[in-house]
Z-matrix of the N, CA and C atoms (Angstrom, degrees):
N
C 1 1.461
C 2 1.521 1 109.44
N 3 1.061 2 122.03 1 151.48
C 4 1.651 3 135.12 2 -171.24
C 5 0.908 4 109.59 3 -136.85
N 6 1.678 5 111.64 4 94.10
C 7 1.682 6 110.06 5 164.64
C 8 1.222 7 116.75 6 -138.20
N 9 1.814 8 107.90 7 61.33
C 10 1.540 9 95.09 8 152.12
C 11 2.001 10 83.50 9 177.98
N 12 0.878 11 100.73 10 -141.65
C 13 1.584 12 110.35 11 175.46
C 14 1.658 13 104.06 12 159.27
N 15 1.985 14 82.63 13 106.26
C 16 1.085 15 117.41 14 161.55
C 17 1.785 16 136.51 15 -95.61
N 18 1.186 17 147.65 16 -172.94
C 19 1.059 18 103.83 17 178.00
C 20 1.494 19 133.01 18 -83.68
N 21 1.064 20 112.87 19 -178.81
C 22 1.788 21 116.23 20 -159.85
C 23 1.924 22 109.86 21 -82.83
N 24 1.448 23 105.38 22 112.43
C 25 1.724 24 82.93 23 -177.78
C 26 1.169 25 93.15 24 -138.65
N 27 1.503 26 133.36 25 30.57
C 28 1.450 27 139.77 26 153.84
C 29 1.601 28 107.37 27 -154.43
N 30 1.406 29 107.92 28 158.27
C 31 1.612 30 114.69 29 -174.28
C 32 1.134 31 112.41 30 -32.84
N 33 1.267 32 119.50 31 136.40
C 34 1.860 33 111.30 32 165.56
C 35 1.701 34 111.25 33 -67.09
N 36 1.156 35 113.31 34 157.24
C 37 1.475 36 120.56 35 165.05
C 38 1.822 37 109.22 36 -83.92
N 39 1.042 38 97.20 37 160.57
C 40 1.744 39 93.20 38 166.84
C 41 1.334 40 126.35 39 -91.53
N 42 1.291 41 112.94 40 -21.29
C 43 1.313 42 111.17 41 171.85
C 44 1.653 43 111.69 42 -154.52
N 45 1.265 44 120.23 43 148.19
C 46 1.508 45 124.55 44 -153.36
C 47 1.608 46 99.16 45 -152.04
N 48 1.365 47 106.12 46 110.19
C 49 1.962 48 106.01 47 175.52
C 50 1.867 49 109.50 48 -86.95
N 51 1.122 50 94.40 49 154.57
C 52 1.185 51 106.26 50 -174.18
C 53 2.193 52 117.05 51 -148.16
N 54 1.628 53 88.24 52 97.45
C 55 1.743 54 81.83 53 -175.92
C 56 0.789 55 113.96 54 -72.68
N 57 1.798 56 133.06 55 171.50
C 58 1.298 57 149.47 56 166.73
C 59 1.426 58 114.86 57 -149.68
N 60 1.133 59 115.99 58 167.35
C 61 1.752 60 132.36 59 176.74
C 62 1.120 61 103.22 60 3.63
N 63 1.692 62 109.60 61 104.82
C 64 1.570 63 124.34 62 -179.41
C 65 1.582 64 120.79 63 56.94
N 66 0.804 65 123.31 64 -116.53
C 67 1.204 66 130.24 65 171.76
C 68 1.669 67 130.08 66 -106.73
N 69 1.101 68 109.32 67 36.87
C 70 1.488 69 106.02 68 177.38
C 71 1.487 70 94.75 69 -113.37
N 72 2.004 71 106.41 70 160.83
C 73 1.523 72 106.31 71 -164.36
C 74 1.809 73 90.59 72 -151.64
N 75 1.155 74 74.82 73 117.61
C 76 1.616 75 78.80 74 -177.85
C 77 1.922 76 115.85 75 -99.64
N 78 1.104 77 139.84 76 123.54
C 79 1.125 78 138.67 77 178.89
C 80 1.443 79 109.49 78 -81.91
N 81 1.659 80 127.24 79 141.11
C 82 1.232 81 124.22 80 -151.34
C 83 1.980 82 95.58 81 -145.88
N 84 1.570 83 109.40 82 110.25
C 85 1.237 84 98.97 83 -179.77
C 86 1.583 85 96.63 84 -74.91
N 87 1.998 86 100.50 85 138.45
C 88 1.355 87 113.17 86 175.44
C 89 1.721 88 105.45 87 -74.62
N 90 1.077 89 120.52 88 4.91
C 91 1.852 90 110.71 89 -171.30
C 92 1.197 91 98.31 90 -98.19
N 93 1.781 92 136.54 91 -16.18
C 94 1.278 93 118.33 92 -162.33
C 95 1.744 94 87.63 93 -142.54
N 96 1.320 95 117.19 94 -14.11
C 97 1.571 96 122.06 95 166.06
C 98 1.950 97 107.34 96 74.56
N 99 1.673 98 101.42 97 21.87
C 100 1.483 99 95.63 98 -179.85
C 101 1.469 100 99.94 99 -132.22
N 102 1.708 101 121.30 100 147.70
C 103 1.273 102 125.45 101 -157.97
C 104 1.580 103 90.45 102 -69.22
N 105 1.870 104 94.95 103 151.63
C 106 1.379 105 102.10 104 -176.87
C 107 1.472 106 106.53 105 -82.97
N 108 2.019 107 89.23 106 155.66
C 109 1.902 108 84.76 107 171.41
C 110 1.897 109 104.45 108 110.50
N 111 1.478 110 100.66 109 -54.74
C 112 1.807 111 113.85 110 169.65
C 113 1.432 112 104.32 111 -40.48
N 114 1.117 113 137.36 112 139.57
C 115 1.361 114 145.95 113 173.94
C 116 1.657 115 111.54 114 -72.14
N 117 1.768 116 103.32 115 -31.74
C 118 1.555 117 82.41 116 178.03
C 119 1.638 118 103.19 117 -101.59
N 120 1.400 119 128.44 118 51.25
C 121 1.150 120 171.12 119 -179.39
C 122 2.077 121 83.76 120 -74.80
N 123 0.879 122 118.53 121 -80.75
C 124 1.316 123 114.01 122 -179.99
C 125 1.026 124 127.37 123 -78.63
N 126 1.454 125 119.08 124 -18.89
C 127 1.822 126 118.21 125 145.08
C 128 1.584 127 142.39 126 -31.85
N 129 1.214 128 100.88 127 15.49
C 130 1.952 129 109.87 128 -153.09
C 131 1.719 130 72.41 129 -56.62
N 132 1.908 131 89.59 130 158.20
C 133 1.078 132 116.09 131 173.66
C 134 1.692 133 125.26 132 -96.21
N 135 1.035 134 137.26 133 89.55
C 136 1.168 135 160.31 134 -161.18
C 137 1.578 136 93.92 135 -74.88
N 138 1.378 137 100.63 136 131.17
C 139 2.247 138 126.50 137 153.28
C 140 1.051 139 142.09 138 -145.35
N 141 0.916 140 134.81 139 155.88
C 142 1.036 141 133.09 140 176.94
C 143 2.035 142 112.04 141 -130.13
N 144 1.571 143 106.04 142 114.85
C 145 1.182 144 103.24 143 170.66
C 146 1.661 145 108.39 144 -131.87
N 147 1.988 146 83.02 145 -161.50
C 148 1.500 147 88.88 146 172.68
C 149 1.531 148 110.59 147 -97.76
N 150 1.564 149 99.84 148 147.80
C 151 1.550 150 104.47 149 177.64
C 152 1.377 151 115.77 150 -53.88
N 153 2.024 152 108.35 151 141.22
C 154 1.616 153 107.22 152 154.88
C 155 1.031 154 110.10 153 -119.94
N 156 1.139 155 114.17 154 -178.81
C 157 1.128 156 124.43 155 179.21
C 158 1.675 157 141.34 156 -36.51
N 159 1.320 158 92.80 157 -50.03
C 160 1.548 159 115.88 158 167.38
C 161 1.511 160 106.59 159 -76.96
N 162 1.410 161 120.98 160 2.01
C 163 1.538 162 105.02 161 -173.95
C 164 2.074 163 92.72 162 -101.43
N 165 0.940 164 101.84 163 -6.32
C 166 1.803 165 114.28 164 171.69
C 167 1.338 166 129.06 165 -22.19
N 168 1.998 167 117.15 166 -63.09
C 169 1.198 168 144.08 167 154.51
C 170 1.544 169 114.25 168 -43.47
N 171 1.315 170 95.93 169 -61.80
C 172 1.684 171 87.88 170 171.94
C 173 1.571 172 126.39 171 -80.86
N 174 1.073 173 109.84 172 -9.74
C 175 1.678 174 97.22 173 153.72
C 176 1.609 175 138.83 174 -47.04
N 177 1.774 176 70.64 175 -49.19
C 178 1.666 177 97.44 176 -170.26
C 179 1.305 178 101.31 177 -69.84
N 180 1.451 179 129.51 178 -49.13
C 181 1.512 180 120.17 179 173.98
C 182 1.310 181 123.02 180 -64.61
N 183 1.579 182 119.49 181 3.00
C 184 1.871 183 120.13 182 172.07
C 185 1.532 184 86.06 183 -92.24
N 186 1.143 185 123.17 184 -38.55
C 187 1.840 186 130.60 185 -166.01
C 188 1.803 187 84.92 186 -56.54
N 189 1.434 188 127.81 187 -67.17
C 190 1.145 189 124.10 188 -170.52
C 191 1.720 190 117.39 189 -65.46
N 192 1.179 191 93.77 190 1.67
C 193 1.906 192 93.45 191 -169.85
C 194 1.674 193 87.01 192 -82.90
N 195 1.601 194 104.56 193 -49.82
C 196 1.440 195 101.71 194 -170.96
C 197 1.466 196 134.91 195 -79.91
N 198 1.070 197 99.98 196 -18.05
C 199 1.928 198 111.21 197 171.83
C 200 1.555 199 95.62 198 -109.48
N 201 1.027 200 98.56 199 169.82
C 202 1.414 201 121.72 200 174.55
C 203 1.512 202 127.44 201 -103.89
N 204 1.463 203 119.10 202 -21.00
C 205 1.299 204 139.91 203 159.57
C 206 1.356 205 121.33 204 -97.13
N 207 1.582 206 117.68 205 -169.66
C 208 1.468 207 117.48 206 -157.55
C 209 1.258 208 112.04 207 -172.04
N 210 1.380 209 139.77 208 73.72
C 211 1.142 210 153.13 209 -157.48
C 212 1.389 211 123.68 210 -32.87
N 213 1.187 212 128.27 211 110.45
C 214 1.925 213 124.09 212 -145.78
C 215 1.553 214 97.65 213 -45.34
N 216 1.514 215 121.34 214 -68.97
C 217 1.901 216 111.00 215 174.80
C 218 1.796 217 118.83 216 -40.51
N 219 1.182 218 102.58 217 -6.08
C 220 1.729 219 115.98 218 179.90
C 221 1.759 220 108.37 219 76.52
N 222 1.322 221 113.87 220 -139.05
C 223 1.655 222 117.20 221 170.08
C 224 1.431 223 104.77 222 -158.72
N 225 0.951 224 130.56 223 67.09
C 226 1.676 225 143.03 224 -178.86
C 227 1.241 226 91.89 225 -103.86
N 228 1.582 227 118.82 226 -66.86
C 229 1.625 228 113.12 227 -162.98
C 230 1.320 229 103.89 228 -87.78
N 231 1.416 230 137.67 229 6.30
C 232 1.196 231 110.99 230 154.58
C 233 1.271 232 132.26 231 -91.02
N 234 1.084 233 112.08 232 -30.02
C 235 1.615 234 141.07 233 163.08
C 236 1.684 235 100.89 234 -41.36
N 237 1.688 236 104.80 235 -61.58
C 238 1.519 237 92.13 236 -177.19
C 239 1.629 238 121.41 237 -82.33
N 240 1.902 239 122.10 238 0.13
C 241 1.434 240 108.03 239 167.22
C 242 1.627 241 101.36 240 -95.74
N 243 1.143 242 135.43 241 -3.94
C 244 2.046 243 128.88 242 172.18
C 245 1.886 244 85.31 243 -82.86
N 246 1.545 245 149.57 244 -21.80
C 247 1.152 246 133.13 245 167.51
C 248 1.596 247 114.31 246 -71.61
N 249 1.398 248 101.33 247 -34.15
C 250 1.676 249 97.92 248 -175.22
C 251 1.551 250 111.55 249 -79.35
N 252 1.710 251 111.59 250 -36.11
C 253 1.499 252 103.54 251 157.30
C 254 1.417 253 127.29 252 -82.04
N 255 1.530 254 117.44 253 18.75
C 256 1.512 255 94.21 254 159.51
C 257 1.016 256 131.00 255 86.81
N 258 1.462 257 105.73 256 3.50
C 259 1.529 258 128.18 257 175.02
C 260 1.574 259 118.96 258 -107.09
N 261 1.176 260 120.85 259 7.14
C 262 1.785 261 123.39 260 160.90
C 263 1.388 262 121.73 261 -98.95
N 264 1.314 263 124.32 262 127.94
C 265 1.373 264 108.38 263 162.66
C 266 1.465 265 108.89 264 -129.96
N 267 1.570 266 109.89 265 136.07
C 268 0.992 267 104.15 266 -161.08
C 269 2.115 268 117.61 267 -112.04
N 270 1.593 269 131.54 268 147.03
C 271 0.958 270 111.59 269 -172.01
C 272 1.711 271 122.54 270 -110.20
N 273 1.317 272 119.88 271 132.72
C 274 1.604 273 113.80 272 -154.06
C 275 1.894 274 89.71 273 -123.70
N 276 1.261 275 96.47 274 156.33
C 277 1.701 276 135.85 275 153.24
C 278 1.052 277 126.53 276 -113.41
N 279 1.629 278 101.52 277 89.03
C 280 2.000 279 88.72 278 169.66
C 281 1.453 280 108.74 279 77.00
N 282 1.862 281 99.70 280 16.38
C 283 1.730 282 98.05 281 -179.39
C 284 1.635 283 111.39 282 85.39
N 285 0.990 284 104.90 283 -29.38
C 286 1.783 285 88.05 284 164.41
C 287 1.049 286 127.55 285 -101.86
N 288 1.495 287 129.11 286 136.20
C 289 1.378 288 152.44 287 -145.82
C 290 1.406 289 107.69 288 -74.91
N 291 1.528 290 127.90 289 104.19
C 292 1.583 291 108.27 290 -167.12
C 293 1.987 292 91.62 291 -119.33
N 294 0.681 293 118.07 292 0.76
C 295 1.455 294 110.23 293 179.83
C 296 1.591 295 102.34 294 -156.95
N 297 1.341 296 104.12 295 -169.55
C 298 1.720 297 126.63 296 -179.18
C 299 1.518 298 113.49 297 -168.80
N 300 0.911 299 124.62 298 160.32
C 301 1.902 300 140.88 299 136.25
C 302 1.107 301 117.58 300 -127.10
N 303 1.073 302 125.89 301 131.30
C 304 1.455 303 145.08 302 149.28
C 305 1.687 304 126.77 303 -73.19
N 306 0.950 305 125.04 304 113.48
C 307 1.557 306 102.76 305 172.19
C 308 1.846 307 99.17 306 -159.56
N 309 1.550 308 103.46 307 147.22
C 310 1.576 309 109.95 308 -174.47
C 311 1.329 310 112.33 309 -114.84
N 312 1.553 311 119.99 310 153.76
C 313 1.086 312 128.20 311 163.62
C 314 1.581 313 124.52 312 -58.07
N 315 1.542 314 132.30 313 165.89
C 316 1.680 315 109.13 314 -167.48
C 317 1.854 316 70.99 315 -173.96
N 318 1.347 317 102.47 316 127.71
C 319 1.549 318 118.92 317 149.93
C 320 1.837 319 89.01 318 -71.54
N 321 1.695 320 98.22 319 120.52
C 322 1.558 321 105.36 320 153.34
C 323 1.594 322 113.12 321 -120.90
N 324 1.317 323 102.93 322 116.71
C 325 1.773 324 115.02 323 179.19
C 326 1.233 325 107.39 324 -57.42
N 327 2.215 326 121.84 325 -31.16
C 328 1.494 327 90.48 326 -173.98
C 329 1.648 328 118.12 327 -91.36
N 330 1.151 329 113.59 328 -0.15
C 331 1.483 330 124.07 329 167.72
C 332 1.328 331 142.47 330 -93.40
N 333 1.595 332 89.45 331 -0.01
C 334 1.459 333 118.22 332 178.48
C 335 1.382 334 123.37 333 84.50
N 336 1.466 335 136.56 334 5.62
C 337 1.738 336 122.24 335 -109.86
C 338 1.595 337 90.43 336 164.09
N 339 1.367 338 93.43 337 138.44
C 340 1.592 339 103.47 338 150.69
C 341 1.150 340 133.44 339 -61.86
N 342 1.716 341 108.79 340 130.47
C 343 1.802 342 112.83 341 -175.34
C 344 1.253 343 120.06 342 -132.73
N 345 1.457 344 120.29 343 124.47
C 346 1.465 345 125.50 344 -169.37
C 347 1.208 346 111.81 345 -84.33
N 348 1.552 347 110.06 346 124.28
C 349 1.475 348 118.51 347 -171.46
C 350 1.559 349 110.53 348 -97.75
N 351 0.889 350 132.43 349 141.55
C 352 2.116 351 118.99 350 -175.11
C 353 2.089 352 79.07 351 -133.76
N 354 1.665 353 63.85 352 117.53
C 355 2.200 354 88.96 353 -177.13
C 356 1.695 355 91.40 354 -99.57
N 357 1.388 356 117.80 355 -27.10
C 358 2.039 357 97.39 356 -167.94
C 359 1.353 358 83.37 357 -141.82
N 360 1.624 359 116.25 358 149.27
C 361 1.853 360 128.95 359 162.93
C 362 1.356 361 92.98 360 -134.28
N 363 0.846 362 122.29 361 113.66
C 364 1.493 363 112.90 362 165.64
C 365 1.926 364 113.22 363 -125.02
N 366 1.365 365 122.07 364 128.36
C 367 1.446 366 118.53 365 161.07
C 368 1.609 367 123.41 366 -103.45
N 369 0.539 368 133.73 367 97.35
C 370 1.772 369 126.33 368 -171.22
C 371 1.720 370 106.99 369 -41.14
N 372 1.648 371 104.39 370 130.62
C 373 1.298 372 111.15 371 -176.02
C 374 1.419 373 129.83 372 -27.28
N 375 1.155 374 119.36 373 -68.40
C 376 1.598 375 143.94 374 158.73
C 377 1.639 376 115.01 375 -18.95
N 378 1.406 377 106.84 376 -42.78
C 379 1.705 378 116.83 377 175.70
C 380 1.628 379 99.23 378 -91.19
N 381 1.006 380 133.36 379 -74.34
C 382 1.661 381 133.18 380 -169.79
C 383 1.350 382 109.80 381 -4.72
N 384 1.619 383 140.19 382 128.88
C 385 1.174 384 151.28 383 118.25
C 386 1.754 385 86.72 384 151.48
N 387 1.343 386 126.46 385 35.81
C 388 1.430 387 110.85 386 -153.04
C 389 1.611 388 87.34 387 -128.12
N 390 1.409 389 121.95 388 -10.83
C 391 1.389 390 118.26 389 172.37
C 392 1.845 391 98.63 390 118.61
N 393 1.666 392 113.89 391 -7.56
C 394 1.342 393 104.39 392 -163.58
C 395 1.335 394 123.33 393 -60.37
N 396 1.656 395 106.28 394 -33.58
C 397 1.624 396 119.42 395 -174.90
C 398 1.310 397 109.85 396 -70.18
N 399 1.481 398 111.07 397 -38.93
C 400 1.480 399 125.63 398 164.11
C 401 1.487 400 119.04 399 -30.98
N 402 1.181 401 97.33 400 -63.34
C 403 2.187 402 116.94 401 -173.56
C 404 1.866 403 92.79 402 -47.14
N 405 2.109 404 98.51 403 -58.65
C 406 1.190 405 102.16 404 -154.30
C 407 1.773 406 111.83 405 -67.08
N 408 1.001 407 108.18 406 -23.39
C 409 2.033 408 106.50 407 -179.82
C 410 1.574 409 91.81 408 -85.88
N 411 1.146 410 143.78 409 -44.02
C 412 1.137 411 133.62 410 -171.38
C 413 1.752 412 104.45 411 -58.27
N 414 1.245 413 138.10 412 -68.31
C 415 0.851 414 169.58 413 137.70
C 416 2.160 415 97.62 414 -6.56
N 417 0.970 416 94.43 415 -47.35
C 418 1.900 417 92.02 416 -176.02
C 419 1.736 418 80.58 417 -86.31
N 420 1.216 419 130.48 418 -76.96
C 421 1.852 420 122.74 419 -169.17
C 422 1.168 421 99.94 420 -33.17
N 423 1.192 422 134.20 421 -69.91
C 424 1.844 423 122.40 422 -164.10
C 425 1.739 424 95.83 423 -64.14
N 426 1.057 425 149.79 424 -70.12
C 427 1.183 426 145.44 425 -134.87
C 428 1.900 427 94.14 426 -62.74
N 429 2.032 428 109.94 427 -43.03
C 430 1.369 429 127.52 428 165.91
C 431 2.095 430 98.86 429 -25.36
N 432 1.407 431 82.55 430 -93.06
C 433 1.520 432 103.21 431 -171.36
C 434 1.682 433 118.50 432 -41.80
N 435 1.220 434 101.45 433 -22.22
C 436 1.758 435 106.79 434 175.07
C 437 1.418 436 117.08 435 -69.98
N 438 1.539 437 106.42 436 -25.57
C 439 1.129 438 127.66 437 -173.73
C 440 1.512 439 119.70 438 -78.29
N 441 0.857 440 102.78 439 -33.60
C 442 1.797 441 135.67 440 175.30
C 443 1.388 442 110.81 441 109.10
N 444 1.261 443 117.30 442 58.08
C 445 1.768 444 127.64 443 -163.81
C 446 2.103 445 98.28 444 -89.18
N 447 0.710 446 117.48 445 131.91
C 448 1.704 447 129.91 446 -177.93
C 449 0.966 448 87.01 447 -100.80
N 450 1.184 449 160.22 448 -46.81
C 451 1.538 450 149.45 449 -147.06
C 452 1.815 451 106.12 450 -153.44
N 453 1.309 452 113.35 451 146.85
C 454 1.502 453 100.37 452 153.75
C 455 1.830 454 89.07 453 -140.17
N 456 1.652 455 93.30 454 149.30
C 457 1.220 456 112.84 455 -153.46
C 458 1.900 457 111.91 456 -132.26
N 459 1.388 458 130.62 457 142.36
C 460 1.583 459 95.92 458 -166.76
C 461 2.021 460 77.71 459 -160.58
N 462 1.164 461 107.05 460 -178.54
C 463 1.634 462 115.92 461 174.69
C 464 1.856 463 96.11 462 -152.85
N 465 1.320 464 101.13 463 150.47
C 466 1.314 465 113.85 464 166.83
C 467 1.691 466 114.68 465 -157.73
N 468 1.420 467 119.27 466 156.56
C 469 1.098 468 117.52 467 -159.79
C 470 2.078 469 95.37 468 -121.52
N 471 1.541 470 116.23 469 5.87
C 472 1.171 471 136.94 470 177.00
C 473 1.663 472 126.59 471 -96.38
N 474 1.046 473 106.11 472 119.20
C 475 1.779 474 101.58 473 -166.04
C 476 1.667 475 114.91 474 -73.91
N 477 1.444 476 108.40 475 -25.68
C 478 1.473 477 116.80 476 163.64
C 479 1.400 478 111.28 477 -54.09
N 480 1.669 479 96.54 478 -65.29
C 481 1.748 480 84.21 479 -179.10
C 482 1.685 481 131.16 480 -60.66
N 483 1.055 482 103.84 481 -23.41
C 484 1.660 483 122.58 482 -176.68
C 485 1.659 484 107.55 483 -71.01
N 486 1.715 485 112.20 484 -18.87
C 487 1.252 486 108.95 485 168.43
C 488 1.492 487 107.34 486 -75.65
N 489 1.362 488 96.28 487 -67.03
C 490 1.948 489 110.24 488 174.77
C 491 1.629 490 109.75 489 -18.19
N 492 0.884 491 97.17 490 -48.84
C 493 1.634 492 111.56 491 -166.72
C 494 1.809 493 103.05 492 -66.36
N 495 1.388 494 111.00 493 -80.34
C 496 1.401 495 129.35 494 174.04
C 497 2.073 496 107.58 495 -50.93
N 498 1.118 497 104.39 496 -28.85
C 499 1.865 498 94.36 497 163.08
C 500 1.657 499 112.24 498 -71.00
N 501 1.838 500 125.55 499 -38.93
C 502 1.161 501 107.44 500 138.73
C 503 1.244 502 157.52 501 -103.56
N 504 1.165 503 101.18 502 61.96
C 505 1.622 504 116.58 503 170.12
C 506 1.528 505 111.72 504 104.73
N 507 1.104 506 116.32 505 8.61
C 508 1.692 507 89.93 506 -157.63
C 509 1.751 508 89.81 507 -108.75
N 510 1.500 509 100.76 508 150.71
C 511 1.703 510 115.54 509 -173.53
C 512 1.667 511 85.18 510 -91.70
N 513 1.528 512 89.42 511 158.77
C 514 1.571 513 119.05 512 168.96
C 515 1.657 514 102.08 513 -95.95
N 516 1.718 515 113.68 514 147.95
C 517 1.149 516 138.43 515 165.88
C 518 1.042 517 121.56 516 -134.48
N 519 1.567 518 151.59 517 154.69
C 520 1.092 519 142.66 518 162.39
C 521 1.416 520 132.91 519 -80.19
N 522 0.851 521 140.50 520 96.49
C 523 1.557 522 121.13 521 174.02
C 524 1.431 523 131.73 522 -84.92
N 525 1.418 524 136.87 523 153.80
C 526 1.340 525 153.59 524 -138.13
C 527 1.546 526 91.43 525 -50.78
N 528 1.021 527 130.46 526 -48.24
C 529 1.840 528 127.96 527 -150.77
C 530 1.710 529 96.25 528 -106.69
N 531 1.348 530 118.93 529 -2.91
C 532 1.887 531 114.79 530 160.66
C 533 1.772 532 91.12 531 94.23
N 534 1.317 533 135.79 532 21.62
C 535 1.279 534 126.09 533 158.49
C 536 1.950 535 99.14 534 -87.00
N 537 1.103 536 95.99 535 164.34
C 538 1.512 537 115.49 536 179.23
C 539 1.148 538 125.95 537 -92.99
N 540 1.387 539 127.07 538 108.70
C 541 1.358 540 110.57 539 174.91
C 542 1.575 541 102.28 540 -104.93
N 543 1.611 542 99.02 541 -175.69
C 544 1.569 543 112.72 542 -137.21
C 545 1.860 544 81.66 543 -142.01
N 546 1.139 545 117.49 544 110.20
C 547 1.687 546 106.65 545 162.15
C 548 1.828 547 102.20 546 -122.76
N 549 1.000 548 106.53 547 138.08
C 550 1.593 549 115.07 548 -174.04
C 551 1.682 550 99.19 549 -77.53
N 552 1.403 551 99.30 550 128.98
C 553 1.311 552 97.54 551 162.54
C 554 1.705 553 134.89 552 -81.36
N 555 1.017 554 104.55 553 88.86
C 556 1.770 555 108.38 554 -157.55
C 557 1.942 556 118.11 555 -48.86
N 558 1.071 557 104.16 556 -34.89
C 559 1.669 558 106.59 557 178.61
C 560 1.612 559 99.82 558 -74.60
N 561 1.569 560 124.09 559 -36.83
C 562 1.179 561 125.02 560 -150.39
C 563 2.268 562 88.45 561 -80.50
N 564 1.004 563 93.71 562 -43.97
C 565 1.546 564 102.38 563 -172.00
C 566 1.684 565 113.48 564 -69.91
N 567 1.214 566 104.27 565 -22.01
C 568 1.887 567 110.72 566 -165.10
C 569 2.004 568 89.48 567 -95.10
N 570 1.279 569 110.51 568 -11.72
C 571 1.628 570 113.73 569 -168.33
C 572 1.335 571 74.63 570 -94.80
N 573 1.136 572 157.44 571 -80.86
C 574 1.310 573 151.15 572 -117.24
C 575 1.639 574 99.41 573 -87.42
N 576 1.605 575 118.01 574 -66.88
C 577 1.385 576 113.29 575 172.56
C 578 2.011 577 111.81 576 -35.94
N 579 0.827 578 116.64 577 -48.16
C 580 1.542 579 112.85 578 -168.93
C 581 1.141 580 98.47 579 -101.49
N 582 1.402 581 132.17 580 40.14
C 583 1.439 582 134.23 581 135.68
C 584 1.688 583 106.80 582 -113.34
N 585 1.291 584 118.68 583 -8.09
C 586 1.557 585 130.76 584 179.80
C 587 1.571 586 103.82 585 -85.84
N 588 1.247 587 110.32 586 -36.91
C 589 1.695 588 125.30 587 -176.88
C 590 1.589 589 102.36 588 -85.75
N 591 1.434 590 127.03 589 -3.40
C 592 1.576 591 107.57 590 -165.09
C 593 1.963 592 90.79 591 -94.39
């Protein structure tokens, strides 16, 4: 039975009934948590925040959606000290957790300045092409720059993400072992947002 949606810390089902007053039975898709058929049925409500505490479990199970292994100490307590510093934000539907970024602050000597590094992005398959990863790097760069971030800086070894990245702004570099890094171009990106805002 499905009556409510809390957050996500095992697979969703696809579909979940739910009776009410006498005999009426309403069917309720579990991916967007609103009875099917309703028109704003495809309205799910989309966010992007910062991680709490309780959003922990379900990290760790997007962490397992995307690797295949699981680090023998696991990732519970790390997951929950990058929440207590303030460095996760996580992205939900209808309250369930469908993506994340991670990324930390770093005194960098050659830039003079603090630089935000983003170590994990993850969106769960099922959501991707919908704008979610979008919200979430947009959303990690400003929170970066609020911070007093000079640079935000990231590597990936994925050509999807390396687009995501390079649609906002960020140049490719090489590094020593042939993975890609990603440094945002900050004048090129702060010109474009405040031509999006005019």
């Amino acid at each position: 039975m499905f009556a409510g949606r809390g957050h996500h810390h095992s697979p969703p089902m696809k579909r979940a009934e739910f009776g009410a007053c006498e005999n009426a039975l309403f069917v309720f898709d579990c991916d967007t948590g609103v009875p099917e058929g309703y028109p704003w049925q495809l309205a799910d409500i989309r966010k992007v925040r910062r991680a709490e505490e309780i959003d922990a479990v379900a990290v760790d199970s997007l962490l397992s959606e995307w690797f295949d292994w699981t680090p023998s100490l696991g990732r519970l307590d790390s997951i929950r000290r990058a929440i207590m510093k303030r460095e996760l934000l996580v992205a939900e539907v209808n309250s369930l957790v469908i993506g994340f970024i991670h990324y930390v602050m770093h005194e960098d000597v050659i830039d003079g300045g603090l630089n935000s590094f983003i170590t994990a992005f993850y969106v769960s398959p099922a959501h991707r092409g919908k704008g979610v990863g979008t919200r979430l790097l947009e959303e990690s760069i400003e929170d970066s720059l609020s911070m007093g971030a000079v640079g935000v800086e990231t590597s990936t070894i994925f050509a999807s993400a390396k687009k995501l990245y390079e649609k906002h702004h960020f140049k490719e570099t090489l590094g020593d072992i042939g993975e890609v890094f990603l440094e945002l171009d900050l004048p090129e990106y702060l010109h474009a947002k405040k031509k999006e805002n005019a």
